[in-house]
C-alpha positions as CSV (number, residue, x, y, z in Angstrom):
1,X,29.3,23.6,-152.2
2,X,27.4,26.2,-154.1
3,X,28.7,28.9,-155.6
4,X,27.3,32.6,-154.6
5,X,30.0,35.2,-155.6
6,X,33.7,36.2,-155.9
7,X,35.6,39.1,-155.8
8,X,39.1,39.8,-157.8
9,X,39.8,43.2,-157.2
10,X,43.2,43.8,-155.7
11,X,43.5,43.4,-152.7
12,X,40.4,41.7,-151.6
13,X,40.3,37.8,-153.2
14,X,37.7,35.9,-152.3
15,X,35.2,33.1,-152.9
16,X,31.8,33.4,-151.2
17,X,29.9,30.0,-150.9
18,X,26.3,28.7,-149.2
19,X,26.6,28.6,-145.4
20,X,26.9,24.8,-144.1
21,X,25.7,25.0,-140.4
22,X,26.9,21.6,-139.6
23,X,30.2,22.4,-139.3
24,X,33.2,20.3,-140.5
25,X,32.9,16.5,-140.6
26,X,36.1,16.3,-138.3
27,X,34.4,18.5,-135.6
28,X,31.5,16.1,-135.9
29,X,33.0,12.9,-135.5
30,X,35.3,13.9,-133.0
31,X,32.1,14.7,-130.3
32,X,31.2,10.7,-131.4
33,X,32.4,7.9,-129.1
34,X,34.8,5.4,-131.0
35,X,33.2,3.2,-133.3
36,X,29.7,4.6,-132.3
37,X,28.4,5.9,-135.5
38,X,25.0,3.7,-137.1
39,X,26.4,1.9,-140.0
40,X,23.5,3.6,-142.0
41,X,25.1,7.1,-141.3
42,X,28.6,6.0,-141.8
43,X,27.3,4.4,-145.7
44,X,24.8,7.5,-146.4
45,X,28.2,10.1,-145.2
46,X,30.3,7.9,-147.5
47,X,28.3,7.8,-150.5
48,X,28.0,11.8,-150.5
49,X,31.6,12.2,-150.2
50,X,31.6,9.7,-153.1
51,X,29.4,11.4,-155.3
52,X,31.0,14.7,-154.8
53,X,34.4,13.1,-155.5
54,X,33.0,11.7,-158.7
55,X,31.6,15.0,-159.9
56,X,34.8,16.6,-159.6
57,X,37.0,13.7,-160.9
58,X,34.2,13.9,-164.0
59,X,35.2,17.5,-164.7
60,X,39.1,16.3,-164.7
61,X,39.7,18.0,-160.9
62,X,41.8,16.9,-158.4
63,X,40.8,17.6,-154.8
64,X,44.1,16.7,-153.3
65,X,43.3,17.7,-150.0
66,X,40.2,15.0,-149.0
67,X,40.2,15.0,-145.4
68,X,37.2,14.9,-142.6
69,X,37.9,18.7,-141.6
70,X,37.5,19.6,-145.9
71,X,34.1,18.3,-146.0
72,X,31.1,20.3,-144.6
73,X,27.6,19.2,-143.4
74,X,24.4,20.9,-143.9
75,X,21.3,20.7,-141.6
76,X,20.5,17.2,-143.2
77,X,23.7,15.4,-142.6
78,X,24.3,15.7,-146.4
79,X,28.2,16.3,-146.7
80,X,29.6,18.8,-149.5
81,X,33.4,18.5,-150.6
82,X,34.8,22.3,-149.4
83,X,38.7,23.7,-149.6
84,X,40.0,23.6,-153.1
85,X,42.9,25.5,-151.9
86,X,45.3,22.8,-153.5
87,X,43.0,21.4,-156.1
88,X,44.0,21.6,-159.8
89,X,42.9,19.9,-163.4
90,X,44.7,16.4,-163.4
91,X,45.8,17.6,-166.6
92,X,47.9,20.6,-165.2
93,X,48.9,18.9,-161.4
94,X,50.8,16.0,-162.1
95,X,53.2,15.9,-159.7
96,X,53.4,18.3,-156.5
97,X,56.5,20.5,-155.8
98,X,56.8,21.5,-152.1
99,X,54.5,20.9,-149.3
100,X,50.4,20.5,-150.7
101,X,48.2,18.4,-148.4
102,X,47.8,17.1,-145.1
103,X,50.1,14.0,-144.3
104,X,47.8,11.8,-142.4
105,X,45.7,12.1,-145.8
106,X,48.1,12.2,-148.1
107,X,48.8,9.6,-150.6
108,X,52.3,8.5,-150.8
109,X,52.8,9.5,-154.4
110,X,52.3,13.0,-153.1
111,X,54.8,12.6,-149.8
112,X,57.3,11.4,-152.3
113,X,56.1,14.4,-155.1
114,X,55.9,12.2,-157.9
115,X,53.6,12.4,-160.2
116,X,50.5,11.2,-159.6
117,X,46.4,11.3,-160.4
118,X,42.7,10.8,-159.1
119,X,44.3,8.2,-157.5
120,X,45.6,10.3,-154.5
121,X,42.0,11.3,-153.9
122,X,40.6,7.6,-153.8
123,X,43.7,6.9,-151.2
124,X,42.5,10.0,-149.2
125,X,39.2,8.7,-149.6
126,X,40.0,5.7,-147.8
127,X,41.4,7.5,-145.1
128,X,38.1,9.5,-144.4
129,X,36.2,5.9,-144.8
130,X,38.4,4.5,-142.0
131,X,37.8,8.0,-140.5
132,X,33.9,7.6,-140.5
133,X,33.6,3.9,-139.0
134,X,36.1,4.8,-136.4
135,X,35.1,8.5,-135.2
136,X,39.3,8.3,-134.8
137,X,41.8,10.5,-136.0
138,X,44.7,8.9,-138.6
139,X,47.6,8.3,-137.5
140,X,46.7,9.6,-133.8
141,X,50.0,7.9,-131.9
142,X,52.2,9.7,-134.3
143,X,53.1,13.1,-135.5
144,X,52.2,14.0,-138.9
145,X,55.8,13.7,-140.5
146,X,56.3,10.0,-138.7
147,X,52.7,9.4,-140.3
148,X,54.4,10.5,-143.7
149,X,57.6,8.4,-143.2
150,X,55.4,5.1,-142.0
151,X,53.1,5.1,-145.4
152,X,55.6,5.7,-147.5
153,X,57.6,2.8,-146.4
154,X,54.8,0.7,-145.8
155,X,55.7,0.0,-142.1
156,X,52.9,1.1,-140.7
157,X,49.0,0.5,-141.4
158,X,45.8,2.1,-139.7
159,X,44.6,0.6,-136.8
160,X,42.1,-2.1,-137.6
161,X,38.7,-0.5,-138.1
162,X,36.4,-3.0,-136.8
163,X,35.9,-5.7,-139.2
164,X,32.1,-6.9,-139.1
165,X,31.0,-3.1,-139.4
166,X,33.5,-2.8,-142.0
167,X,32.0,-5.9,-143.6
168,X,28.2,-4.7,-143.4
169,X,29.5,-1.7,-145.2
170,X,30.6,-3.3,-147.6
171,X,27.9,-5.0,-148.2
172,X,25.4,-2.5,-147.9
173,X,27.2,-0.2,-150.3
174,X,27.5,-3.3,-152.8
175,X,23.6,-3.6,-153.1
């Protein structure tokens, strides 16, 4: 998201950015039937995310707050990575102390505050890609703590995404 001013003056903090009329990616897939989206959409709203992701893991930033209502779309369909509310340099954030993220998101590294890396982004990431070929929310059946508890003892998995349109994917983003 581009930049376009700040203000520090006591009281009044704030970060003024370019207007995204899309809206939120969650508000958009969440008006899409289940497993509706064109697999050409779903790879071209993946790659962006990707890109973004890379750009700010190039500059040694964590997001660690990746999830569907954190990335914007502009009048193209072209997402930008927003909410750096939680974000910090990998080399200053190692582990997280307290509540930081949203569970259904969340890596389990964080959950379990230990330390952790880039890494809890690319697991976040995966989340939003699961996110994009279903049109589903995470986690839907169950609250967010019981989300939490399920990943981080590995009892519980997404539901299956559907596998042939995960497969083109895959392929299409390998080429």
């Amino acid at each position: 998201i581009q930049f376009v001013a700040a203000c520090k003056k006591p009281p009044v903090f704030c970060i003024i950015t370019e207007y995204l009329p899309g809206g939120s990616l969650k508000k958009y897939l969440h008006h899409q039937e289940p497993h509706s989206l064109p697999l050409s959409l779903v790879l071209k709203l993946a790659m962006d995310i990707a890109h973004g992701m890379q750009y700010l893991h190039s500059q040694g930033i964590l997001h660690r707050d990746l999830k569907s209502e954190n990335l914007l779309l502009d009048e193209d369909m072209s997402v930008k990575v927003a909410d750096f509310g939680i974000s910090c340099l990998e080399s200053q954030c190692g582990s997280a102390k307290g509540f930081t993220g949203t569970y259904r998101w969340m890596a389990p590294e964080m959950i379990k505050e230990k330390h952790h890396t880039k890494k809890v982004d690319v697991y976040s990431f995966g989340i939003v890609l699961w996110e994009l070929l279903t049109a589903l929310t995470p986690f839907d059946n169950m609250t967010p703590e019981q989300a939490a508890f399920a990943v981080c003892q590995k009892v519980y998995t997404l539901k299956e995404a559907n596998k042939p349109r995960l497969s083109a994917l895959l392929h299409a983003y390998l080429r």
